[in-house]
C-alpha positions as CSV (number, residue, x, y, z in Angstrom):
1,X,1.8,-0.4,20.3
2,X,-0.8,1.0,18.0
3,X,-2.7,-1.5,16.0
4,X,-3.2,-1.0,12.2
5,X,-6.9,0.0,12.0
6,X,-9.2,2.7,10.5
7,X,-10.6,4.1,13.5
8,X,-6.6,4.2,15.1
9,X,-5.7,6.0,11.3
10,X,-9.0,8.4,11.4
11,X,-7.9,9.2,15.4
12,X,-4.3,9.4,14.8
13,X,-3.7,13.0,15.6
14,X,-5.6,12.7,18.9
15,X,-4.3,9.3,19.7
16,X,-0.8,11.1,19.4
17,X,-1.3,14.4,21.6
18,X,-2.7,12.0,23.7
19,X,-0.2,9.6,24.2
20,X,2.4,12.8,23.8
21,X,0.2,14.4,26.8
22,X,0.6,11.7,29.0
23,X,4.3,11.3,28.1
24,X,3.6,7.5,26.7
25,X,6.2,6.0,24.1
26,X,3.8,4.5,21.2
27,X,5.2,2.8,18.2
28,X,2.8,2.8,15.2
29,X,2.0,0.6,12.3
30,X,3.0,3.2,9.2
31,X,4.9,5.7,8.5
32,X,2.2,8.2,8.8
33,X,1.9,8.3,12.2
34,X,5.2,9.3,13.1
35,X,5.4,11.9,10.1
36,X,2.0,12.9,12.2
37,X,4.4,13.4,15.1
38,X,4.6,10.2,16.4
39,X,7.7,8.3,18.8
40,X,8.3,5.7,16.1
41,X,6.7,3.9,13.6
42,X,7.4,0.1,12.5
43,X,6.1,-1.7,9.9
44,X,5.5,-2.1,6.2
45,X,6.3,0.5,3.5
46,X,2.8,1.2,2.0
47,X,4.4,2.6,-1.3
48,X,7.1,-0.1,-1.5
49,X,4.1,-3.0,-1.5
50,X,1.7,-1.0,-3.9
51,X,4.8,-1.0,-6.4
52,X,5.6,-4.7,-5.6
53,X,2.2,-5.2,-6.5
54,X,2.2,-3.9,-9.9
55,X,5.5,-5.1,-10.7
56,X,4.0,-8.8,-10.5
57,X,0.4,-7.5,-12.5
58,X,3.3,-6.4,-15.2
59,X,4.6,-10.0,-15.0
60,X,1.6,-11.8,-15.1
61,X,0.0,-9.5,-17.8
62,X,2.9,-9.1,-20.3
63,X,3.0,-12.8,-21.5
64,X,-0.6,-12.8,-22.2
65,X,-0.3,-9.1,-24.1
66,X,2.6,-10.5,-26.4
67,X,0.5,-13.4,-27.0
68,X,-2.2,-11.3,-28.3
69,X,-0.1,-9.0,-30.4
70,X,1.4,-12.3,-31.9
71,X,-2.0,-13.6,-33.6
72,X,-2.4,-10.5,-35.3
73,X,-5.5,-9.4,-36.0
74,X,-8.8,-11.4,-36.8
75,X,-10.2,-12.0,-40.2
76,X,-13.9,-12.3,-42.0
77,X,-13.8,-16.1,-43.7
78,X,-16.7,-16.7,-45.9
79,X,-17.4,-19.8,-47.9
């Protein structure tokens, strides 16, 4: 099993032919690897948790931008 790192992602191709050489089943963490050539890969959807993501920013934010378009906009006062 491959670990999720940066220096497994920047060696992937070698880490691949290697294990491909030496005939070596690897699973990897993303999907990457195997579209690299890979066995298998199993683990998280990158894509799928980056959308995730900004599906709850667009619930946090959108009650705070309808509150803001609510007050309307601000005005001089002068006694």
């Amino acid at each position: 099993m491959v670990l999720p790192d940066i220096s497994m992602t920047n060696y992937r191709e070698a880490i691949i032919a290697l294990t491909a050489h030496h005939r070596v089943p690897a699973v990897y963490p993303l999907r990457y690897f195997a579209a690299s050539g890979g066995l298998m890969s199993y683990g998280t959807d990158v894509a799928e948790v980056f959308l995730r993501a900004a599906a709850y920013v667009n619930r946090i934010l959108s009650p705070a931008i309808c509150q803001c378009k609510h007050h309307g906009l601000p005005k001089l006062v002068t006694n």
